[in-house]
C-alpha positions in Angstrom: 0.0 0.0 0.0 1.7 3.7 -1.2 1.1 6.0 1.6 0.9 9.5 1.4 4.1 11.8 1.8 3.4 13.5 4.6 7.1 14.9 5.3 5.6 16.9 2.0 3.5 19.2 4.4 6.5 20.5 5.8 9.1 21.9 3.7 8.1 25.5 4.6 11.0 24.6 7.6 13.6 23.2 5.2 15.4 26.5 5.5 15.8 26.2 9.3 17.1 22.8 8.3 20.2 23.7 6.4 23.1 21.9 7.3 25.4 23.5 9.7 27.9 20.9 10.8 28.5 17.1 10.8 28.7 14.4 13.6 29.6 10.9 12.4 28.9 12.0 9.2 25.5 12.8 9.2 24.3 16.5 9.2 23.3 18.8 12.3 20.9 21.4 11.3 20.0 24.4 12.8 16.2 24.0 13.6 17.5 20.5 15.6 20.3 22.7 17.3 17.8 25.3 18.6 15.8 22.2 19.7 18.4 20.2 21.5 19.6 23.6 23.5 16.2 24.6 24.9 15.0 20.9 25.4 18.7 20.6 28.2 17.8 23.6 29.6 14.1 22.4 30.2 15.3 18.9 31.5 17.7 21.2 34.1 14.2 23.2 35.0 12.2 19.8 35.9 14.9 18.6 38.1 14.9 21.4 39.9 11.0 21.2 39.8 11.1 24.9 38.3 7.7 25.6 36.4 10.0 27.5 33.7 10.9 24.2 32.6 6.5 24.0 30.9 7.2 26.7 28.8 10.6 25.7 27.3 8.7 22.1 26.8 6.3 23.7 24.4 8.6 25.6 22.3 11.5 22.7 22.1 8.7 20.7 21.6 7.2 22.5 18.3 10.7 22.8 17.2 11.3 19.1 17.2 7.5 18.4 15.8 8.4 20.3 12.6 11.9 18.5 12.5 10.5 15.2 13.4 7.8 15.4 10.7 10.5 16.6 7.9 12.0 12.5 8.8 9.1 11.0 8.9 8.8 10.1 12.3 5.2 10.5 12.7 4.9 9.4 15.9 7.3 11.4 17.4 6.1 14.2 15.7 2.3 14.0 16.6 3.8 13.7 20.0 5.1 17.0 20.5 2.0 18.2 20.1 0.4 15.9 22.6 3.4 17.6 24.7 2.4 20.8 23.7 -1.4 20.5 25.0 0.1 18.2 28.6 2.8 21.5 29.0 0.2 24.0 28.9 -1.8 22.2 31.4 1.4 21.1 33.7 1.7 24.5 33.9 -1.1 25.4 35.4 -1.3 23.0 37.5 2.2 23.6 38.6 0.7 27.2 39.1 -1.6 26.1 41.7 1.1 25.1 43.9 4.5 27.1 45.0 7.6 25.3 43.1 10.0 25.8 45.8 10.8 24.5 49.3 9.0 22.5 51.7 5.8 22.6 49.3 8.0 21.5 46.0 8.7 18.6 48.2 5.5 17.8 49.9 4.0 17.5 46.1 5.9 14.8 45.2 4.2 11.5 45.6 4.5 7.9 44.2 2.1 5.2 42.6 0.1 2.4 44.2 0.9 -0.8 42.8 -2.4 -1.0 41.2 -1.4 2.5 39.4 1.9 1.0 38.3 0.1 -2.5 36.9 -2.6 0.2 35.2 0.1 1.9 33.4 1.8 -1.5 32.3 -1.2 -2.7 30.9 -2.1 0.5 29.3 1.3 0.5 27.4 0.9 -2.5 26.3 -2.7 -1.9 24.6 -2.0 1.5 23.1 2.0 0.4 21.6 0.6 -2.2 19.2 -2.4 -0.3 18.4 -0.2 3.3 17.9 2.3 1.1 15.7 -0.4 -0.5 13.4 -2.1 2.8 12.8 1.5 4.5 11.8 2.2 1.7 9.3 -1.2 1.6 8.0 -2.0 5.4 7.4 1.7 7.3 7.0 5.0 6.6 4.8 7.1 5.8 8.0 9.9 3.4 8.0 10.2 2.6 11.8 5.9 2.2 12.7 6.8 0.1 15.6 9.8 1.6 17.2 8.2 5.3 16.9 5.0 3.8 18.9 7.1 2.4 21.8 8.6 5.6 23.2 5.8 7.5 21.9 3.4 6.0 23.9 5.9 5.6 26.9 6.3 9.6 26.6 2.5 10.4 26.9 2.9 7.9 30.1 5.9 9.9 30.9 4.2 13.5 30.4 1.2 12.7 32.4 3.5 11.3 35.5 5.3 14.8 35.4 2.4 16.6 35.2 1.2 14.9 38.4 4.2 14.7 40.2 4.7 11.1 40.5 8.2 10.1 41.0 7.5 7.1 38.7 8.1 9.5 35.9 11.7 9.7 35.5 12.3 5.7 34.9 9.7 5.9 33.0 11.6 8.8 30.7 14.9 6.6 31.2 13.3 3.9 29.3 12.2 6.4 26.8 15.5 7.9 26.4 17.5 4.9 26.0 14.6 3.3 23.3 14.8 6.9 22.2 18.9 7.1 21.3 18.5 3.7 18.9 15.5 5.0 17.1 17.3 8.2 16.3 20.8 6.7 15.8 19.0 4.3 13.2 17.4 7.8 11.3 21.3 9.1 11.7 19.9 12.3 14.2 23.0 12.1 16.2 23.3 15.2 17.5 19.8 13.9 19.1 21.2 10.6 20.2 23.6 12.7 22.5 20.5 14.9 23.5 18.6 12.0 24.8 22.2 9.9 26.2 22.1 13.3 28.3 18.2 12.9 29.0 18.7 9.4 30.3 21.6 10.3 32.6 19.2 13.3 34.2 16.3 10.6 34.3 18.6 8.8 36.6 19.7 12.1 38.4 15.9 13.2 38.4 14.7 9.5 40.1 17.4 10.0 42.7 16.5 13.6 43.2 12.3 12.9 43.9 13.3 10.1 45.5 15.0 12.1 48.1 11.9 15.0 47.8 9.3 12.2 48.8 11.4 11.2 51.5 11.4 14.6 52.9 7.6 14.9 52.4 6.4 12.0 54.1 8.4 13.0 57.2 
């Protein structure tokens, strides 16, 4: 079955994606620089739990929706607008409570077990289901492997929002699914984005680990 080009929709941004430098031979581009820089400095915020982190999330995340869409990764793409719509509403509900001191830390809370089997199950329903619709309906190469952390992410976005701790392994999984699916497209410079992402995943568990500690004292 010939699907439609879709990458098509988008070559208003080839401009912003003129080739600027190399890593391991494959091209860096200047839309997925811009991206990469604001998307650290968002991942910095969230550890910190510092609401300035929503806003960078929705502009790094319409940056990497245009460059994601330009390769075809549909699912990715379509995702940043998911995290578009989950920032603005993290950020109001971050707004509703003080993002410093002994309120940050009170906020943080953790899953029952029947959350974390609900979530389980509910990855496994929607990957399949998210991978069958990209290989029926776009031109994408990788159907399957863009599902999986796609639907992970939305899992991982919602966690954030709420402020369960469960949310940064649930990103470190992402991240590390993340680096093969881009090294496989040759984004490279995103591969080291999302190595970085999955070493502050790690950092981030340890550091709401500690935050729930402190709040259920």
């Amino acid at each position: 079955m010939q699907h439609h080009a879709w990458s098509d929709y988008f070559s208003w941004a080839d401009p912003a994606l003129v080739h600027l430098f190399q890593i391991l031979g494959a091209p860096v581009t200047g839309l997925e620089l811009l991206a990469f820089v604001l998307s650290l400095w968002m991942v910095g915020c969230n550890l910190r739990v510092n609401i300035l982190g929503w806003p960078l999330a929705i502009v790094s995340s319409l940056l990497y929706g245009v460059f994601f869409a330009r390769g075809r990764l549909y699912g990715e793409a379509s995702l940043q607008l998911v995290f578009v719509a989950v920032s603005i509403w993290g950020w109001w509900a971050w707004l509703r409570t003080p993002d410093s001191g002994e309120t940050a830390s009170e906020s943080v809370r953790k899953l029952s077990r029947r959350d974390r089997l609900f979530c389980l199950l509910a990855t496994l329903v929607t990957w399949p289901l998210m991978g069958l619709i990209l290989h029926r309906y776009t031109d994408s190469d990788v159907p399957f492997g863009d599902a999986l952390p796609t639907t992970l992410s939305l899992l991982g976005q919602y966690l954030l929002g709420m402020k369960y701790v469960e949310n940064w392994p649930v990103w470190l999984v992402v991240n590390l699914i993340s680096m093969a699916l881009f090294a496989h497209k040759g984004y490279w410079l995103t591969v080291v984005l999302y190595g970085i992402f999955a070493i502050l995943s790690a950092v981030g568990w340890r550091h709401w680990l500690v935050l729930l500690g402190r709040g259920m004292r």
